[in-house]
N, C-alpha and C positions, 0 to 999 in steps of 0.2 A: 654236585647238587647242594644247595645250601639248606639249611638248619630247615627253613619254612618251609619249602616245596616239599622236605622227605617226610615232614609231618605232617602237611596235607595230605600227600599222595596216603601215607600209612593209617593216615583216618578215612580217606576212601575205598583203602582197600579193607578195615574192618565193617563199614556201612554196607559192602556188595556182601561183606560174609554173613554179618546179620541180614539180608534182606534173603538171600540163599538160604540161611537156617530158617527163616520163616516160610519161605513158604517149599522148603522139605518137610515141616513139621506141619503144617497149615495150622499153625497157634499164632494168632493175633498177640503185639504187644499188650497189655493191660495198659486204659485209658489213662490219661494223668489226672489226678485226683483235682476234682472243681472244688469250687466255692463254698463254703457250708453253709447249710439249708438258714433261711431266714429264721430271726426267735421268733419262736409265738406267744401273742400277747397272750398273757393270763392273768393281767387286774385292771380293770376298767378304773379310768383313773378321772373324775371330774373337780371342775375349776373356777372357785370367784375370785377374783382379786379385789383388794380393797379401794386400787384405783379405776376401778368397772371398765377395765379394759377388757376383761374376762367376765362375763356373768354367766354361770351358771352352765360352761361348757365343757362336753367328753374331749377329752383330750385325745392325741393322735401317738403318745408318747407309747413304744413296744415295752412294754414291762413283763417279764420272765423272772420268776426265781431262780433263782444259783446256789453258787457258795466262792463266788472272787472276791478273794479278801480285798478290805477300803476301811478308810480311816473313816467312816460317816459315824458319826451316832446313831444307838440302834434303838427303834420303838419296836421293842418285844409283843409281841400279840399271842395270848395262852388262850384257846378255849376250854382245857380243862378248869379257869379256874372262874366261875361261872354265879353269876348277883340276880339281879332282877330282873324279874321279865316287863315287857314293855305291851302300856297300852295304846302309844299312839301317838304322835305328834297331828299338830295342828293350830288353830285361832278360835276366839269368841266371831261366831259368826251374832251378830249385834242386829236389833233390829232396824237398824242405819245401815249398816252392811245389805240387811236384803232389801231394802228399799231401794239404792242404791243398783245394786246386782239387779233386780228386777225391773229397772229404769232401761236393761238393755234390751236390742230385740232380738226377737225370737235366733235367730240363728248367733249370733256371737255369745248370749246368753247362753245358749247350750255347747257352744266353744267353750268357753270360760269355764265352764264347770266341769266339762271334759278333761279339760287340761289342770284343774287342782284337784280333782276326785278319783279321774279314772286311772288306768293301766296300763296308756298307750304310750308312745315312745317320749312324747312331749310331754307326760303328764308329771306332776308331783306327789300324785296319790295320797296329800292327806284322809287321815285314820280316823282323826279324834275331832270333836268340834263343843266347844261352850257356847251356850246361849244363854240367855236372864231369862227367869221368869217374871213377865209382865214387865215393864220397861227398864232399860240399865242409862247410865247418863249420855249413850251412843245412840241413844233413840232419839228420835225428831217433837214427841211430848212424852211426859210423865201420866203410867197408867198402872194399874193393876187387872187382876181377871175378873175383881169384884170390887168394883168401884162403886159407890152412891153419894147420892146427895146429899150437904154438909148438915150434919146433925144424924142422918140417918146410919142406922148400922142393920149387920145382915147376919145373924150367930148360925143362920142355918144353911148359909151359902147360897140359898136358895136362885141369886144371880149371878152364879159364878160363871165365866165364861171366855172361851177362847177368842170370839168373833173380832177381835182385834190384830190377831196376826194371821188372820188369812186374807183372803183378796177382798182389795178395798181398803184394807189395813197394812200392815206392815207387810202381808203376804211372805210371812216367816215358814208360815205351815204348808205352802203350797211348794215353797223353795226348797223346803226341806224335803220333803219327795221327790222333787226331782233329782237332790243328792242322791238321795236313798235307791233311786233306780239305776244312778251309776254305783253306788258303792252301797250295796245293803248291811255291809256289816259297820259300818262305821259307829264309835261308840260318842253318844252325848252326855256331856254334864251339864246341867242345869240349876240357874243359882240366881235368886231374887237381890233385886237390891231396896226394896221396900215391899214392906205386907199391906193389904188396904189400908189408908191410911186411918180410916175409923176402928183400928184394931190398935192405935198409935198413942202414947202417951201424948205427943204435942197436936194431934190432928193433921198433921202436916207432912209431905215429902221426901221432906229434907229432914235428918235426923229423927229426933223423937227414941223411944223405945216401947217395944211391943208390949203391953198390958197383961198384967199375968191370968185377969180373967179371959183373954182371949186365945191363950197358949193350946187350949183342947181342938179351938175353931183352924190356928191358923196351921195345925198340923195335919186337919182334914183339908185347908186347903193344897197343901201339897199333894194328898191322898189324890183331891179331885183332878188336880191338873196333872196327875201322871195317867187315871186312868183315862184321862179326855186327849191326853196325845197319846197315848193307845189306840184309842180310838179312830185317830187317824193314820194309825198304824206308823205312827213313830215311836221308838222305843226310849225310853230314858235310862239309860247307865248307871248313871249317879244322880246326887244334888249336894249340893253346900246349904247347909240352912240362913246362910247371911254373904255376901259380897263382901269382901272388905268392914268386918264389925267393930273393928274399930277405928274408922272413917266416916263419920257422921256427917258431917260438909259438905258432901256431895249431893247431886239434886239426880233420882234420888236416891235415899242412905237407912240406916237403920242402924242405932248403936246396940250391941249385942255383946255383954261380959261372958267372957268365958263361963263363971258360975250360971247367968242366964242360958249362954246356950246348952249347956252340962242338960241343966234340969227339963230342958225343952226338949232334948233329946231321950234322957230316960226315962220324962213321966209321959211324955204326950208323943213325940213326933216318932221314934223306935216303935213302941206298942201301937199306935196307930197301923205303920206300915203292915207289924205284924198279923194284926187284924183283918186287915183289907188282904192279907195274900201279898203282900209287894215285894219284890226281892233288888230294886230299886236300892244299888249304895248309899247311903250316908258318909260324906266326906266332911270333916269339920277345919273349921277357921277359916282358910279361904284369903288371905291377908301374910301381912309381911313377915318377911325373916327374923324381924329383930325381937320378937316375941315368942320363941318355942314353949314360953312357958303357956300358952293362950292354952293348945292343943294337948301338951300334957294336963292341962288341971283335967278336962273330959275322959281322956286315955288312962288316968289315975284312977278313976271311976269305976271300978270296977261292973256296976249296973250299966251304966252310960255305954260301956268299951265295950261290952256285946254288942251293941248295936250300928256300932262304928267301924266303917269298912278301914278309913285310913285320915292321913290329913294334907291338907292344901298350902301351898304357899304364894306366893308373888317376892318380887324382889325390890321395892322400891324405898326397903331400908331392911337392915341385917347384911348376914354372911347365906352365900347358899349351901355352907358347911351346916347351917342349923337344921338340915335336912336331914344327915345325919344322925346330930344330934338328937332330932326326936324317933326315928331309927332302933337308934340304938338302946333306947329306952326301951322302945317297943316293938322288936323284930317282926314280929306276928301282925301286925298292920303296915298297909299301904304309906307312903307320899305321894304327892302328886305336884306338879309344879305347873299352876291354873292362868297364870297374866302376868305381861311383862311389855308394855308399849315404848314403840320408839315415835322419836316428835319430829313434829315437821320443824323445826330449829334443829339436827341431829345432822351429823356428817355421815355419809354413806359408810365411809372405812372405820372410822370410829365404832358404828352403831354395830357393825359387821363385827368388829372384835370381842368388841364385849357383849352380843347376845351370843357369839360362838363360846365365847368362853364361861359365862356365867349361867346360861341359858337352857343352850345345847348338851354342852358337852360338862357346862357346872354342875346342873342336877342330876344328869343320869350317873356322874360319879357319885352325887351322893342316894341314889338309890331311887330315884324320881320315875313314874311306871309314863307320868306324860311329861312334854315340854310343850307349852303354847303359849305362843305369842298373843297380843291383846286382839285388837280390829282386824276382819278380814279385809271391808276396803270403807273409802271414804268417799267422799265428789272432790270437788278441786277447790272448796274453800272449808275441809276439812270436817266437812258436815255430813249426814245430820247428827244433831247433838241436843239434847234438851236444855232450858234455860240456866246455867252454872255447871254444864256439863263439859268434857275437856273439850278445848278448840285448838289442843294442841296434838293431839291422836293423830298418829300420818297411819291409814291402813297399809295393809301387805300389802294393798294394787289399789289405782283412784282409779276409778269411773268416771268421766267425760262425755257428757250427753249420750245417747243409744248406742253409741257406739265405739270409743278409744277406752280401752285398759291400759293402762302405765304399772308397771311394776317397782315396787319397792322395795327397799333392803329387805323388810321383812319377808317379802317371797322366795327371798336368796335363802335367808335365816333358818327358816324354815325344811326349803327344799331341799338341805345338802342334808338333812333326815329323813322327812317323807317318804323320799322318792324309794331309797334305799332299804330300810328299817322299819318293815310292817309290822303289825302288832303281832303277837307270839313270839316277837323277838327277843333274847335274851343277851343282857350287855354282859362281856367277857371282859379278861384284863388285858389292857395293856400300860406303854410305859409311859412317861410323860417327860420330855428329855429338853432340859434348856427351856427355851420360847416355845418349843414343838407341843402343845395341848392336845390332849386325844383321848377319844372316848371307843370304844367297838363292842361289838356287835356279831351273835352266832343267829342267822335267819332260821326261820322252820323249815326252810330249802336245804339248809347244812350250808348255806355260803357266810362270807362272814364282809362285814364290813368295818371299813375304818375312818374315824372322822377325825380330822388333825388340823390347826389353826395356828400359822405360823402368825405368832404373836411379836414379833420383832422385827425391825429395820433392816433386815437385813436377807436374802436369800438363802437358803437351807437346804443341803440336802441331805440327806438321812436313807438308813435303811428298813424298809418295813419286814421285820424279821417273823418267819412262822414256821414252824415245825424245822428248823435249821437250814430255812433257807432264805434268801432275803431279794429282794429287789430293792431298787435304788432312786425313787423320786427325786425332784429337786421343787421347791415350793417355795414362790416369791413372798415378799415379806408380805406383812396385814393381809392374808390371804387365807382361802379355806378350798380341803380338799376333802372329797369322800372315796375313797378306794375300796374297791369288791371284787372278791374274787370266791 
C-alpha cells in the first residue's frame, strides 16, 4: 500500500471514530468561529469640499474609536479644559434680505425657513440673527423710525414708529414671527446705521455725527424701539449703538469716536435703559479688528463698563487674534463676532477657507459667544441695496423670482456650525495640527462636536483623539468637516 492510500485510509478511520465519539456523547462539535460583528459607527461625520463636489453632506464613512496604533497626526479634543459659552451662530437678516425672502410664496417661503430655523433632518438651525435699526445700506431706501421733513425735528419722538417694516414695507416684522414660531428662542442684536437724520451734525445720511444736544433724545429712541418690538412680541438681546462707527462713507453711516460713544453710553443710553426697566445688552464698537483700542477706551471706563455687556467686531481689517486681545484685558465681558461678507467676485473654495478659518473657527478661538456672517440672501443682481450701498454682497442664498433659492458659500459657512452647535454651547480644547484648523465644542446634550478645515493642497488624514481613544478620518484638501459624537 503506498504512502497516500495508508493516509487516507488512516484519516478515515479517525473521522468514523470521531463521528462514533459524537454521537456516544451526543456533544455537537463547537461551531467554527464567524466573521466579527460589523463596527458601529459612533461619529456622524459631515462634508464640504472646496471644489463643491460635496456640499454639505453626512457622510457614509463607519468611524469607531479604538486604540490601533498609526502614524496619523493627532487633534487632541479635552472637555475638561473648558472657554466660552456660545450664543449662536447665524446672518444680519437685512431689510433686503426680507424683502427678498418675502417675495417667495407662501409654501417655499415656509420651506425656506424650515430648513435655516428649524430642527428637522434638513435644517441648519440658525440661533443668532442681526438686524438694523431703521435701514442698513442692504435695504432698498434709506429711512429711520423717526423721519421728518427737512428743517423739522421731533425731541419728543412723538412720531416715532415702526410702520416701515411691517407689511407694505420691508415686512421685517411679520418675517420675524414667523421665525420666531419655528424657533422662539433665537437671540437678536440690533444695530442702527444712522439716527434721524435731524439728530445729525451734517443733516444728512451719509456720515455726519450725532449732536450732543440730542444724545438724551436719541437714547430714548432706542428705549422706544425696543419697547415697540416688544410689543410685537419680539425680543431684542442686544444692540450695538453705531454700525461700523468708524465708517462714515456709507449710505447710510454715522461717525461715532470712541470718547462720543463712552459718553453716550454712560450719561444717556445705560441710565436710560436703566430707567425704563430694560435688560436689553449694550454691546460696543461693532467695527474692525484693527482698532481694539476703540472698545478698550469704553471698557476702561469704569462708569461706562457697568453698563457694557461686551464688545463687537467685524473683520475687514486687523487680526481676529484682537479678540483676544481685548479679552484678555477684560475677562469679565463678552466678544462678539457681528459681520463679515463675502462677494459676488469671491471663489467658492477660497471664500470656504478663509470664513472657516477666520470666521468660524478664528473667533471662537479667540473667545467669540457668536460668528455671523453679513446678508442672509440677495436677488440675482445683488440687490436690494440703497443708493452707495454694497453691490457687491453675494447673500448666504439668492432668491429668483417666487420661487428658486440657490445657495451660497455662505450657507456652507455657516451650516457646518448651526446645525451642530446650539447656543448653551461651550467651546472645549482641541489641537490644531499642520493645515488641520479646529475648533470644538461640549453641547448641553453632553455630545461634543468638532469642526476642522483642511487648509492645505493636499489630503489628510489624522486622528480624532478623545478620552484615549481615537478614530481615523481622512479629509480632502480646501475642505471642511463637522464631526459629533
Amino acid at each position: 500500500m503506498n504512502r497516500k492510500l495508508l493516509l487516507a485510509s488512516f484519516l478515515w478511520f479517525l473521522n468514523v471514530q470521531g463521528g462514533c465519539s459524537r454521537s456516544e456523547n451526543n456533544t455537537p462539535d463547537p461551531d467554527p468561529p464567524g466573521p466579527p460583528p460589523p463596527a458601529v459607527n459612533e461619529v456622524e461625520f459631515w462634508l464640504t469640499r472646496g471644489d463643491q463636489s460635496v456640499l454639505f453632506q453626512k457622510q457614509t464613512t463607519v468611524l469607531a474609536f479604538g486604540t490601533i496604533t498609526n502614524s496619523n497626526p493627532i487633534i487632541n479634543v479635552d472637555s475638561l479644559q473648558r472657554y466660552q459659552s456660545v450664543d449662536g451662530f447665524g446672518y444680519t437678516l437685512t431689510g433686503g434680505s426680507a424683502e427678498v425672502i418675502n417675495g417667495l410664496n407662501a409654501a417655499n417661503r415656509q420651506a425656506l425657513l424650515g430648513e435655516l430655523f428649524g430642527n428637522a433632518a434638513n435644517s441648519i438651525s440658525i440661533s443668532y440673527l442681526r438686524i438694523s435699526i431703521g435701514a442698513s445700506d442692504l435695504s432698498s431706501s434709506v429711512y429711520t423710525y423717526n423721519d421728518m421733513p427737512a428743517g423739522e425735528t421731533d425731541p419728543d419722538l412723538s412720531n416715532f414708529s415702526l410702520d416701515k417694516e411691517k407689511a407694505g414695507g420691508t415686512g421685517l416684522i411679520p418675517l420675524l414671527k414667523e421665525i420666531l414660531a419655528i424657533n422662539p428662542d433665537i437671540k437678536i442684536l440690533a444695530t442702527p446705521w444712522t439716527p434721524p437724520v435731524w439728530m445729525k451734525s451734517n443733516g444728512n445720511s451719509v456720515g455726519g455725527q450725532l449732536k450732543p444736544e440730542y444724545y438724551a433724545n436719541y437714547a430714548q429712541y432706542f428705549v422706544k424701539y425696543i419697547q415697540a418690538m416688544q410689543a410685537e412680541g419680539i425680543r431684542i438681546d442686544a444692540i450695538t449703538p453705531q454700525n461700523e462707527p468708524l465708517h462714515p462713507g456709507n449710505n447710510p453711516s454715522l461717525e461715532m469716536t470712541a470718547v462720543q460713544q463712552r459718553d453716550f453710553i454712560k450719561l444717556h443710553l445705560g441710565p436710560a435703559f436703566q430707567s425704563a426697566g430694560i435688560t436689553t445688552k449694550i454691546i460696543v464698537y461693532d467695527h474692525n479688528c484693527d482698532k481694539p483700542e476703540y472698545p478698550l477706551t469704553i471698557l476702561n471706563d469704569p462708569a461706562a463698563k457697568a453698563f457694557v455687556d461686551g464688545s463687537a467686531f467685524h473683520l475687514y481689517a486687523g487680526n481676529i487674534e484682537a479678540l483676544s486681545a481685548v479679552h484678555n484685558q477684560h475677562p469679565d465681558k463678552a466678544v462678539y463676532f457681528t459681520e463679515q461678507y463675502t462677494s459676488k467676485d469671491g471663489e467658492f473654495k477660497g471664500d470656504l477657507q478663509w470664513h472657516l478659518r477666520n470666521i468660524i473657527i478664528g473667533s471662537m478661538r479667540n473667545w467669540s459667544r457668536t460668528a455671523l456672517e453679513w446678508n442672509l440672501a440677495n436677488n440675482a443682481t445683488f440687490g436690494p441695496h440703497t443708493p452707495g450701498g454694497c453691490d457687491v454682497c453675494k447673500g448666504a442664498i439668492t432668491i429668483i423670482g417666487s420661487s428658486t433659492v440657490q445657495k451660497n458659500v455662505g450657507y456652507y459657512i455657516i451650516a457646518h456650525a448651526s446645525k451642530f452647535v446650539p447656543a448653551g454651547s461651550v467651546r472645549i480644547a482641541s489641537d490644531v495640527v499642520g493645515t488641520l484648523r479646529t475648533v470644538a465644542f461640549e453641547r448641553p446634550d453632553k455630545k461634543k462636536v468638532l469642526i476642522v478645515l483642511n487648509d492645505g493642497d493636499n489630503t489628510q488624514a489624522f486622528n480624532l483623539k478623545f478620552k484615549d481613544e481615537w478614530v481615523s478620518p481622512t479629509l480632502p484638501p480646501a475642505s471642511v468637516a463637522t464631526f459629533v459624537w
